[in-house]
N, CA and C atoms as an extended XYZ file, in Angstrom:
228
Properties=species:S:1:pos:R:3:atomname:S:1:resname:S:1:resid:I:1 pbc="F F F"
N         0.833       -1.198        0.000 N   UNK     1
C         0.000        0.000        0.000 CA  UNK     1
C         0.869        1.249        0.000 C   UNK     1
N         0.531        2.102       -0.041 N   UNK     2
C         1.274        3.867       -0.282 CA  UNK     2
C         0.813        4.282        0.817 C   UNK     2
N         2.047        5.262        1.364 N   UNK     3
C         1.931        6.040        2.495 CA  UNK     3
C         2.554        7.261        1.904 C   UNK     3
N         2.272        8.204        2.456 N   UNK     4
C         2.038        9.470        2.012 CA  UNK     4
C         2.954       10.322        2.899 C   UNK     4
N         3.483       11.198        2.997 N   UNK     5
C         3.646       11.796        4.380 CA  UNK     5
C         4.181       13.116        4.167 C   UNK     5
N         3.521       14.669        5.079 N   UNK     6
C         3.402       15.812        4.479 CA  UNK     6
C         4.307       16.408        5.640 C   UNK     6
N         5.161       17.189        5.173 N   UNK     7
C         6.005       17.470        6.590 CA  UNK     7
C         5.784       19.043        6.469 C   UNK     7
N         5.298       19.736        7.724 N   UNK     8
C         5.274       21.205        7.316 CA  UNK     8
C         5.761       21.873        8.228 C   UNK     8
N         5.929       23.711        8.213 N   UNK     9
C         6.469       24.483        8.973 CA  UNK     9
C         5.666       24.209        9.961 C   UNK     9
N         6.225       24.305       11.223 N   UNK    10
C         5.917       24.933       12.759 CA  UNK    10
C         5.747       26.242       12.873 C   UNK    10
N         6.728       26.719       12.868 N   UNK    11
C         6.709       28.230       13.477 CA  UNK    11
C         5.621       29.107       12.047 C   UNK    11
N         5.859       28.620       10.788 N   UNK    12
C         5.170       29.711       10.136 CA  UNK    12
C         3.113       28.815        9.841 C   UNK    12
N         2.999       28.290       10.855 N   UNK    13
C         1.527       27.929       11.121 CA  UNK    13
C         0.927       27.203       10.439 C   UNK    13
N         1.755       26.039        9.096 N   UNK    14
C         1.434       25.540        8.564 CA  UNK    14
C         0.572       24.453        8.786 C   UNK    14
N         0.136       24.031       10.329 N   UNK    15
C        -0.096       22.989       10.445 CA  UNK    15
C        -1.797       22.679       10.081 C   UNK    15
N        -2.447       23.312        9.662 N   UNK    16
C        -3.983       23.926        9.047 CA  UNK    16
C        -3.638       23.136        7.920 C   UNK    16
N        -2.714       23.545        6.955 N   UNK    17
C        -2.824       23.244        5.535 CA  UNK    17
C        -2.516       22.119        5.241 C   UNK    17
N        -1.668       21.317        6.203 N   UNK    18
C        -1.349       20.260        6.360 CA  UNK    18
C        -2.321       19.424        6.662 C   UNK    18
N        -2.941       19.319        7.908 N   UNK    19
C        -4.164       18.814        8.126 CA  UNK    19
C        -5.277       18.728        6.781 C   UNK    19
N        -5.223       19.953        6.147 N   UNK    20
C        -6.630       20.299        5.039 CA  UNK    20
C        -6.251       19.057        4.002 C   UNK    20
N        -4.492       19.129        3.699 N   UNK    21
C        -4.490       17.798        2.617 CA  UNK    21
C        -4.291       16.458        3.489 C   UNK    21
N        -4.328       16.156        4.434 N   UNK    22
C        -4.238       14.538        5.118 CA  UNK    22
C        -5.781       14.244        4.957 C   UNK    22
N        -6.629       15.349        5.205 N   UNK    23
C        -8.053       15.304        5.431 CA  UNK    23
C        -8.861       14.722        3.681 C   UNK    23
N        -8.091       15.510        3.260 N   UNK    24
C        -8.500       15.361        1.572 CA  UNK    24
C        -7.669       13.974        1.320 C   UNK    24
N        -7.082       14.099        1.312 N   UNK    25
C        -6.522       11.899        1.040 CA  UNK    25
C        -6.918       11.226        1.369 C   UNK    25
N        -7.143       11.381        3.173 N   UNK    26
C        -8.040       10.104        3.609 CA  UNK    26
C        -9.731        9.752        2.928 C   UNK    26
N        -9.979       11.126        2.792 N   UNK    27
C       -11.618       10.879        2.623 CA  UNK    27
C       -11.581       10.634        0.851 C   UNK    27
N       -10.897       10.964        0.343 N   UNK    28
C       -10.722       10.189       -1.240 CA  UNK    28
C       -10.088        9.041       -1.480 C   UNK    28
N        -9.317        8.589       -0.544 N   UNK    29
C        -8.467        7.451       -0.627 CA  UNK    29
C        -8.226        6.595        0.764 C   UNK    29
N        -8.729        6.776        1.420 N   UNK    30
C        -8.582        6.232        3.021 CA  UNK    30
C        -8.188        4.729        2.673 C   UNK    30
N        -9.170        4.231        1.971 N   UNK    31
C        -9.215        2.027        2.383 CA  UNK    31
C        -8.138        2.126        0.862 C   UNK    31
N        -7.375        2.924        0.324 N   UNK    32
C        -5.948        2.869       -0.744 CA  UNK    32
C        -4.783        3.208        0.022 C   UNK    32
N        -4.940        3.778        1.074 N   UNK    33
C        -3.170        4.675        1.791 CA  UNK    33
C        -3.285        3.408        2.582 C   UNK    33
N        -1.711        3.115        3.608 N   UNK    34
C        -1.405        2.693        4.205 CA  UNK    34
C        -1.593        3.821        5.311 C   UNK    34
N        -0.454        5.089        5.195 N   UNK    35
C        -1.029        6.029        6.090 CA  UNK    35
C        -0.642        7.592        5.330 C   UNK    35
N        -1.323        8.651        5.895 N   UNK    36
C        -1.199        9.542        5.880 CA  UNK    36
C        -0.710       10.273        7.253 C   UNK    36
N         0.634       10.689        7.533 N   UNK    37
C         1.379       10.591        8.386 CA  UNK    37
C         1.711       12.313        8.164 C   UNK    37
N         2.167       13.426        9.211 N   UNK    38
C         2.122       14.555        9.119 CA  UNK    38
C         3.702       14.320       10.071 C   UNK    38
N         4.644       15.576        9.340 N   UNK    39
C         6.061       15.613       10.125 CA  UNK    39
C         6.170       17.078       10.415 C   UNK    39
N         6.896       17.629       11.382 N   UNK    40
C         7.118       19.037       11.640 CA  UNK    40
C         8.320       19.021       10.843 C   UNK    40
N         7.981       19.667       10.812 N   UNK    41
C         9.752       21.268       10.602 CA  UNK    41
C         9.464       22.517       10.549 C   UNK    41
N        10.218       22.927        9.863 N   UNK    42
C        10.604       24.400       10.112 CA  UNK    42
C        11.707       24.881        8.713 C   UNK    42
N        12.083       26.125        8.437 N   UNK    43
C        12.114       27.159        7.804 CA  UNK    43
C        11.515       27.049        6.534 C   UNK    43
N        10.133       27.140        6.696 N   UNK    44
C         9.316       27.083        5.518 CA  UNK    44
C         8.744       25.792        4.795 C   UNK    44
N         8.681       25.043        5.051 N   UNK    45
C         8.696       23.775        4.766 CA  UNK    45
C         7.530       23.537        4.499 C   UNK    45
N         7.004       22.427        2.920 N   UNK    46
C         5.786       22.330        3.212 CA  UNK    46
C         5.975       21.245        1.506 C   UNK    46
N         6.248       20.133        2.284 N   UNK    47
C         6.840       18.835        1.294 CA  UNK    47
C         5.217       17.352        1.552 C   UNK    47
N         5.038       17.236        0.255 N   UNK    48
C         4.130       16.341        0.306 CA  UNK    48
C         5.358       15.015       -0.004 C   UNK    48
N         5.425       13.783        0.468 N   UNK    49
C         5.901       12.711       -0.461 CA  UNK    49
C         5.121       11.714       -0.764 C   UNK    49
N         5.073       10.825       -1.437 N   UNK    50
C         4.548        9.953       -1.832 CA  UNK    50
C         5.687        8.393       -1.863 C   UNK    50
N         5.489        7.336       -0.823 N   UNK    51
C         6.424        6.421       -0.861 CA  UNK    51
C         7.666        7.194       -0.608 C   UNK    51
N         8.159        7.919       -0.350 N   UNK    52
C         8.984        8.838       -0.120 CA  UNK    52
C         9.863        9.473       -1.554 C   UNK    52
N         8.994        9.147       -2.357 N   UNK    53
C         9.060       10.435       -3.308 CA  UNK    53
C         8.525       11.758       -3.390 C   UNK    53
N         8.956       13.103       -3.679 N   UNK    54
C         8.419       14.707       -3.452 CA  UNK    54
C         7.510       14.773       -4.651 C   UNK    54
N         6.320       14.526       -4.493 N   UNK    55
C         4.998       15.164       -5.135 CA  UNK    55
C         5.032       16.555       -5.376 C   UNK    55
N         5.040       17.268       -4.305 N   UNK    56
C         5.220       18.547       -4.352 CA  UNK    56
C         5.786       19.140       -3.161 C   UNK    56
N         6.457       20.606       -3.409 N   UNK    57
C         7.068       21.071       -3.060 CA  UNK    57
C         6.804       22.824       -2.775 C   UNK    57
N         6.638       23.362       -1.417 N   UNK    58
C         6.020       24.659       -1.602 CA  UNK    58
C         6.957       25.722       -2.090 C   UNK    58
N         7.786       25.207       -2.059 N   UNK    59
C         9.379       26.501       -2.773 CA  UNK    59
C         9.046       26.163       -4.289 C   UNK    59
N         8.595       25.195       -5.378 N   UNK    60
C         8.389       24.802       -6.540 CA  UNK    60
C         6.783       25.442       -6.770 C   UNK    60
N         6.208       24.754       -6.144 N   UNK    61
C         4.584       24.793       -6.080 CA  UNK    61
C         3.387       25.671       -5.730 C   UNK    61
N         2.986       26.100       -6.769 N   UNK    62
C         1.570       26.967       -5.542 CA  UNK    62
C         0.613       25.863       -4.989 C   UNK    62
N         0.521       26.146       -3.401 N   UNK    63
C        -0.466       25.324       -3.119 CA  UNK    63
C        -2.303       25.066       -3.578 C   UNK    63
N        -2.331       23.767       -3.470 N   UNK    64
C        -3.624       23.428       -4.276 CA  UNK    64
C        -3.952       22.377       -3.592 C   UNK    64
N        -5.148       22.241       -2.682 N   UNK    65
C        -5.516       20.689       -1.938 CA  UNK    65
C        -5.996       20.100       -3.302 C   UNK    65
N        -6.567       20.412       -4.000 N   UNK    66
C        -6.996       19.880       -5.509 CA  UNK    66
C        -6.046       18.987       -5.710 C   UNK    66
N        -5.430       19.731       -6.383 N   UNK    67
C        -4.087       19.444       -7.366 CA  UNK    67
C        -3.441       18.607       -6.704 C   UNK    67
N        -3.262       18.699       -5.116 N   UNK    68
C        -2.246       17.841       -4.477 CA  UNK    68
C        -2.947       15.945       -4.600 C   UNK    68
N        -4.174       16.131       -4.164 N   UNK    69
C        -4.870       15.469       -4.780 CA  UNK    69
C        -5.449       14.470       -5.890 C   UNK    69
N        -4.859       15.328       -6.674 N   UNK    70
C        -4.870       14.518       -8.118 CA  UNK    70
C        -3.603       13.871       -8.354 C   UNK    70
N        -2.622       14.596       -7.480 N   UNK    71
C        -1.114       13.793       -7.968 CA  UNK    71
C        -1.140       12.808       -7.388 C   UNK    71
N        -1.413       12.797       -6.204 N   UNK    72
C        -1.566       11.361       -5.567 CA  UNK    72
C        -2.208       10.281       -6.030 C   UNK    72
N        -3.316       11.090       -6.562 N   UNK    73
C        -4.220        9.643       -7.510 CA  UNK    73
C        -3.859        9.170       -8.304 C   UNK    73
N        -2.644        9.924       -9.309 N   UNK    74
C        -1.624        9.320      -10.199 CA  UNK    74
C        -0.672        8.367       -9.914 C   UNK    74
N        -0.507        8.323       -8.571 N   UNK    75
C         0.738        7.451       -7.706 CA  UNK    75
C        -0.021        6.507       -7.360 C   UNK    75
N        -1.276        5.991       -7.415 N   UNK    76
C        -1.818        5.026       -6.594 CA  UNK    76
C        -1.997        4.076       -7.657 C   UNK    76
């Protein structure tokens, strides 16, 4: 199965947006993930992976729960 795992800033309050896409995977894909797993960090950070490949990237990427969304459905 695929596990997912979104690691985001601490200090700059990311942890909302993070939540918004674990929330959007599970409920489109819940009984397909193994898990949807959330990591801290910090200076800006805001990395989706997939199997521990980078889906997306917020220094590359404008964010999109959509879009993040759809990439994943490509990986499954």
């Amino acid at each position: 199965m695929t596990s997912v795992e979104i690691e985001y800033c601490v200090p700059c309050g990311f942890l909302e947006r993070a939540q918004a896409v674990q929330y959007a995977l599970l409920q489109s894909f819940g009984d397909r993930l193994e898990a949807v797993t959330l990591r801290t960090g910090d200076h800006g950070v805001f990395v989706v992976r997939v199997d521990g490949e980078v889906v997306f990237d917020k220094a590359d990427d404008e964010f999109d729960v959509d879009g993040l969304v759809r990439t994943v459905r490509d990986r499954l």
